[in-house]
C-alpha positions, 0 to 999 in steps of 0.5 A: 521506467517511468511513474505512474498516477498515483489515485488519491482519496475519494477516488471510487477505483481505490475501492477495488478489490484486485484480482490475483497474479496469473502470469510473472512475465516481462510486463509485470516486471516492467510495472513494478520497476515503474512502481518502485520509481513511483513510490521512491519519487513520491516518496513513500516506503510502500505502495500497492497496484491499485494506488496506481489504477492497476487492480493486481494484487502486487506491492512494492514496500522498502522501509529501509532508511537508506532506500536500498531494501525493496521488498516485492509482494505478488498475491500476499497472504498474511497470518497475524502472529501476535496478540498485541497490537500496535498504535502507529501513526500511519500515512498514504501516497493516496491521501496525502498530507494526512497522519492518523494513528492506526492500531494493528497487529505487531507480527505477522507472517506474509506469505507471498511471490516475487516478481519471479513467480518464487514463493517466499516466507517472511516473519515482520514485526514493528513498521514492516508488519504495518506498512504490509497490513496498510498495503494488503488493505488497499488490495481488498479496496480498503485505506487507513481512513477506514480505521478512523471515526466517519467525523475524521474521514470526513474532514479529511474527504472535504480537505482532499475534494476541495484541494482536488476542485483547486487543480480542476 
């Protein structure tokens, strides 16, 4: 195993839309044993192919306290369950040192392939619900930043571009 770049905020290729998994093979099982690493390593409680410049629709989550509980999403499909919502205060490997509040859904319905190409069904609610939604967000080329005022998201951009100037 080994980890992976992570892409951080302004970075174009985090506007990627990923394309679909066709094949559930060898290769793609070695990519999310690297992207579990990666996101324990960094560490994060999900991450999604396209922090790490490969633009798949493949997730890997684990919210569990102990990091004993990883959840492997290939090609998700949501369904939003309940009408409320939920403020969080939402972070990303891609936009690091950064905590905003976020307001999504509180239940939803993922409907998605392991790294075995079996289909499965789950119902989440609270941090899961939300970790997924800011995953599947990132597949469509979307990040949390997007959800704030352009006056934030243009702080955070000027603080990440001059840090990332510093390592030049």
């Amino acid at each position: 195993m080994s980890l992976l770049p992570i892409l951080e905020f302004p970075d174009p290729r985090l506007r990627t839309i990923a394309a679909p998994v066709t094949e559930f093979n060898d290769e793609l099982r070695q990519l999310v044993k690297d992207m579990f690493e990666t996101m324990y390593d960094a560490p994060g409680i999900g991450l999604a192919a396209t922090q790490v410049n490969v633009h798949q629709r493949i997730i890997t989550i684990d919210t569990s306290e102990e990091k004993d509980n990883p959840l492997v999403v290939i090609n998700p499909h949501i369904e939003v369950l309940a009408e409320e919502t939920e403020r969080m205060q939402e972070g990303c490997l891609s936009v690091p040192g950064f905590y905003e509040d976020v307001v999504r859904p509180n239940k939803v319905r993922l409907t998605a392939h392991n790294e075995f190409g079996e289909e499965y069904t789950l119902e989440a609610d609270d941090l899961l619900a939300v970790c997924i939604q800011h995953e599947i967000d990132h597949l469509e080329g979307k990040l949390f930043v997007d959800y704030l005022s352009p006056l934030k998201r243009n702080r955070i951009r000027g603080k990440l571009d001059k840090l990332h100037r510093q390592k030049v």
